[in-house]
N, C-alpha and C positions, 0 to 999 in steps of 0.2 A: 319303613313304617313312619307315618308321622308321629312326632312328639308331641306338637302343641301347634294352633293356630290362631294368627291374630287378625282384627279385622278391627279398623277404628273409623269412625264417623260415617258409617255404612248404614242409612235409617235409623233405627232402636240401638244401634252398635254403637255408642258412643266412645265405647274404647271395651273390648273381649280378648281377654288369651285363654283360651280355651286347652288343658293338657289332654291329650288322648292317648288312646291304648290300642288294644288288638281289638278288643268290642268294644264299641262307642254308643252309648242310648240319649238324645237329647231329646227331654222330655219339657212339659211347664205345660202350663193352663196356656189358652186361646189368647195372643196378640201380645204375647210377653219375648217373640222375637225368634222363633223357630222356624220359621222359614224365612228370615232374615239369613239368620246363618247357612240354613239349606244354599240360597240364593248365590250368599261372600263365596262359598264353596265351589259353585259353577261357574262364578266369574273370574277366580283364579284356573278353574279348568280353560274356561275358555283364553286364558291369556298366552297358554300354549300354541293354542291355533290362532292368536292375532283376533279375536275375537269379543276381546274384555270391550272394547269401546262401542262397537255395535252391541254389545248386551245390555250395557247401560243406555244406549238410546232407545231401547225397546220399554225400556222402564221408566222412559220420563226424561234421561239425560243427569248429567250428573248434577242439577241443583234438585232435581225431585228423589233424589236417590241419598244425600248426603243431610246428616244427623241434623234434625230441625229446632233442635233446643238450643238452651243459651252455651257458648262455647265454655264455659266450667261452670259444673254445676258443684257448689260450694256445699262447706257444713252448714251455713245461715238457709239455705234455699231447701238444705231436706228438713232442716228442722221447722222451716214453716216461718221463719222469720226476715226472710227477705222473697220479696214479692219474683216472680219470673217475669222478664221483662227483655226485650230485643236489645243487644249492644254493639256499638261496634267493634268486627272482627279484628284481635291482634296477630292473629296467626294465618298463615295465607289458608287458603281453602283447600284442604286433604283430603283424598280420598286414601285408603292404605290399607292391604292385603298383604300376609302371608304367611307361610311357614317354616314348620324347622322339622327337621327328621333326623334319621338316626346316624346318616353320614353328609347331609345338603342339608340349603335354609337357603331361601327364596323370599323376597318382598314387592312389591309393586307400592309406588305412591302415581294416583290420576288426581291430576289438580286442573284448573278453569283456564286456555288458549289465552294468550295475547291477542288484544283488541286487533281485527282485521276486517277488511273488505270481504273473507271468502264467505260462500254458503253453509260454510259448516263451521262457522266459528263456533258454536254450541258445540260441538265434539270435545269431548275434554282431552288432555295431552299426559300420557306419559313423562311425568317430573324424572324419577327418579327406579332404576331398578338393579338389584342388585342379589348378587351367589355367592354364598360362601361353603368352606367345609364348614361339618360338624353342628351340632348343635346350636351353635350362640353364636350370633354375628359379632367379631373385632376386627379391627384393622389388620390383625395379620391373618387373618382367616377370610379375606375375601377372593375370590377367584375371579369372578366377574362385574364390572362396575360400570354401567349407561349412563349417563349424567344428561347435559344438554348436546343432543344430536349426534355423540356416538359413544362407543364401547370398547370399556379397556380392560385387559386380561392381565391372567398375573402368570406369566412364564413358570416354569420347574423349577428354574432359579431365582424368584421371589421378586425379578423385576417386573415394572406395569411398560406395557407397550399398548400403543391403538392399535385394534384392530383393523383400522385402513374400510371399514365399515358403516356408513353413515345412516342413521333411520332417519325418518320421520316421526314429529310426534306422536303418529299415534301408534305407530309399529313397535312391538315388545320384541324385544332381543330375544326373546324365545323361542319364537317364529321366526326371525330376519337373519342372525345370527348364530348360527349352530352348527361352527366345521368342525368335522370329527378328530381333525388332526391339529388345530391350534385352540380350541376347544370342547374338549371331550366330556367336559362336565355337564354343559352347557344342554351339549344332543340327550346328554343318559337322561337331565330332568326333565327334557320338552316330550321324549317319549313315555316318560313316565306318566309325567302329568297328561301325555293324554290317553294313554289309560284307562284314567280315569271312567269310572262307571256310574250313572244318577239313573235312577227311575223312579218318577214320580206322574207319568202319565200313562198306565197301563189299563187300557182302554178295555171297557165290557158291558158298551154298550150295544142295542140288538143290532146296530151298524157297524161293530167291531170287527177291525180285520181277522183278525184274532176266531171270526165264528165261523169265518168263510173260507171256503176252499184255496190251500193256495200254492203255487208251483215250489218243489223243495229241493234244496241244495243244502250239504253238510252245514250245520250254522252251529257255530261254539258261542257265540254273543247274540245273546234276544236282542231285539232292535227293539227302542225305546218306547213304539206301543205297542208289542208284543204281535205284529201281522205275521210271525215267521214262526211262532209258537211249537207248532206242527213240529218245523222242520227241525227245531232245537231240540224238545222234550226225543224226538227221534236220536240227533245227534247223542244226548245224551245219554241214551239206551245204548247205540253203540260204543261211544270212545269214553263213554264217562265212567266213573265209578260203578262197578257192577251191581246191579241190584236194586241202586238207591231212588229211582223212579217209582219202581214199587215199593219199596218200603215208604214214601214219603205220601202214595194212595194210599196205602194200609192205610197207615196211623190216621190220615185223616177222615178215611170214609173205610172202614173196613168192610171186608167181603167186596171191593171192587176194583176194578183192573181196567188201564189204559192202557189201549191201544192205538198205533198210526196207520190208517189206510191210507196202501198208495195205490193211487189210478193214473199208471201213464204218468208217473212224474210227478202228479198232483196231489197234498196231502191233506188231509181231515183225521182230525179227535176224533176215536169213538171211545165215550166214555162208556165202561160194562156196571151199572150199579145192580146191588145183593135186590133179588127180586122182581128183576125188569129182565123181559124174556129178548130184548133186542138192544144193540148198545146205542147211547145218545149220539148225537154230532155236536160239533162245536154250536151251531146256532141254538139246540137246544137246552144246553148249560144255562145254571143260573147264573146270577152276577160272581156269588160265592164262591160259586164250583171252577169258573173259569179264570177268577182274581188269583184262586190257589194254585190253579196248573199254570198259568204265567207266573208266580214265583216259581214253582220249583223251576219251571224252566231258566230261571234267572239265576237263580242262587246256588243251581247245582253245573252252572258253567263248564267244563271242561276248560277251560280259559280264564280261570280268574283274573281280574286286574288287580293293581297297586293298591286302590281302594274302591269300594263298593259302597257308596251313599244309597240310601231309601227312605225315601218321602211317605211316611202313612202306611205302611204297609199293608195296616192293618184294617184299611178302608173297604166296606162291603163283605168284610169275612163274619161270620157266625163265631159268638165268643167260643164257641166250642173247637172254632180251628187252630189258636193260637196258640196253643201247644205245637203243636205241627208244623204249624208257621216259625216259631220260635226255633223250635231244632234247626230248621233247615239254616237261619239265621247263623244260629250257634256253629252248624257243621260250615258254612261257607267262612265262617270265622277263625274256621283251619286252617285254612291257606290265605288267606286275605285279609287285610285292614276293612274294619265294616264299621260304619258309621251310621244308626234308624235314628228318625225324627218322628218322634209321634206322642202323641198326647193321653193315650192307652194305658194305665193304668195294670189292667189286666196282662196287656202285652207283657209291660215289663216287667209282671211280676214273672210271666213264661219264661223269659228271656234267662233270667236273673235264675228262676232253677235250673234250665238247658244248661246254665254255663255253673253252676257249679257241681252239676252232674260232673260234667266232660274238665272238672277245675280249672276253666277258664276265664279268665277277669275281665269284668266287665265292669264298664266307668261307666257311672252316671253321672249326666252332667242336666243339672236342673235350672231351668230359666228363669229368673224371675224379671216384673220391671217394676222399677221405681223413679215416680216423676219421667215417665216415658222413656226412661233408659231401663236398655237390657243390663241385665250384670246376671252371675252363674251364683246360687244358693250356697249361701255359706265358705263363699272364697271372699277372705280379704283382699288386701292390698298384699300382704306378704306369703299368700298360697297360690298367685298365680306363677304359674312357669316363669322364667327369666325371660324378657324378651327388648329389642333394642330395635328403635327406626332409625333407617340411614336417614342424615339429614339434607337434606337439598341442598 
């Protein structure tokens, strides 16, 4: 499980150590940096699959993506007493991601290529990336250390050897580098981290895969716009928790019942609502009805992963389902690190009884920004986690 996650000069991130727990709610008003973090989150997933630097060129590249205010922002500048104004930079140009959990801790620093002839000099480079045990990165706690163009291990016996491995800079040792036999630690976080779980696109609109018929195979993980719905809410009837499909119709639509018609292989929703003498199909769901059956299908997994991020969950639901919504939350936070981003008020006050029904804790972590930096409500300088960058 993660402990804590840092993310510095990331847009609004001007420097975040963010602590978490088993239920995570990051919440704040609109443009104070919630899908900023959402965003750091996916870019450390994607650095598993070598992925982090095409993700930041999809978003501008790393000058459009890295913190646009002045490199310190001082006690004179919040007090209003000294003017914001461009300086020049003393510190090289950082980008820097990562975390610590409850036995690893992982970082990424992406900073700006040496001046070249190639067509992708705008690609940013891979500074600096480093593994250690335990919670808090020291030098006697490191396992694996990438510096410039390769990667050194720390034997049983506490010596550094190369790995005989060389990247490129844009290639993450996490992806390039991962023998099970000269680094074991290496492969346990690359598969962990990918894992990894985000849904923040689940689609329902009247074009939604999601409404239309569609060929079914056992599926334990919805796929990210929920076209395979069908075939999961099914899976999860059989291999999953007994029961919990319907119980999670109940609570939210009492007196009605889901069911999956198969034709030949091919599967379609029929929803049964209290009243209606034929059951609906997927295409004739509201936005509502069908937001709710692509969560459960999400959240009641048969498959949980390491961690379970959600983007807005609570988008297109009727205030009356977040209860419903909320448990399902809570109950996937049985087995799972869960991480909601949403701005929902109501949610979280759902959230917040779901989990001390079941005495579960749940951290809230509230966004604020100030002079266009994110920072987390009511954390000093001496209530954030410990947290330490390797230095280049």
């Amino acid at each position: 499980m993660l402990t804590s996650l840092a993310i510095e000069n990331y847009r609004s991130l001007l420097r975040l150590v963010v602590p978490l727990g088993r239920l995570n709610v990051v919440t704040g008003s609109n443009g104070t940096g919630k899908s900023s973090l959402y965003r750091a989150l996916r870019l450390l997933a994607d650095a598993s699959r070598n992925g982090a630097v095409a993700a930041l060129a999809r978003e501008g590249g790393l000058q459009s993506t890295l913190w646009a205010g002045p490199e310190n922002v001082t006690g004179a500048i919040r007090r209003g007493e000294q003017l914001i104004q461009g300086t020049r930079r003393t510190k090289p140009v950082s980008l820097r991601m990562g975390f610590a959990s409850e036995d690893y801790g992982y970082a990424m620093d992406l900073g700006l290529p040496q001046p070249s002839s190639s067509a992708f000099s705008l690609d940013p480079e891979i500074k600096r990336e480093v593994l250690w045990a335990g919670p808090f990165l020291r030098p006697a706690t490191l396992l694996a250390d990438r510096g410039s163009g390769g990667v050194r291990i720390r034997d049983d016996d506490g010596k550094w050897r190369d790995s005989g491995h060389p990247l490129q800079s844009f290639d993450s040792m996490l992806s390039e580098y991962a023998d099970p036999d000269r680094a074991p630690e290496l492969l346990m976080l690359r598969e962990r981290m990918r894992s990894w779980r985000f849904y923040d696109h689940l689609r329902t609109d009247s074009e939604a895969p999601a409404r239309q018929v569609q060929i079914g195979t056992r599926t334990t993980v919805l796929g990210p716009e929920g076209a395979d719905v069908a075939a999961a809410l099914q899976t999860v009837k059989e291999i999953g928790a007994p029961g919990a499909v319907g119980r999670a119709i109940e609570q939210a639509f009492p007196g009605s019942q889901l069911s999956i018609q198969n034709n030949g292989g091919r599967f379609e929703l029929a929803f049964q609502q209290h009243g209606l003498l034929r059951p609906l199909s997927g295409a004739e769901l509201s936005d509502g009805t069908l937001r709710y059956l692509l969560w459960v299908a999400a959240l009641l997994t048969p498959r949980p992963p390491a961690l379970l991020v959600l983007n807005e969950p609570e988008t297109s639901l009727h205030p009356d389902l977040l209860p419903a919504l909320a448990d399902l939350v809570v109950t996937a936070a049985q087995n799972t690190q869960v991480i909601v981003v949403t701005h929902s008020r109501p949610f979280l006050a759902a959230l917040q009884a779901g989990s001390d029904e079941t005495e579960l804790d749940l951290r809230t972590i509230e966004l604020v920004k100030e002079l266009g930096r994110t920072t987390i409500a009511g954390q000093g300088p001496l209530d954030e986690p410990p947290w330490k960058w390797p230095a280049r």
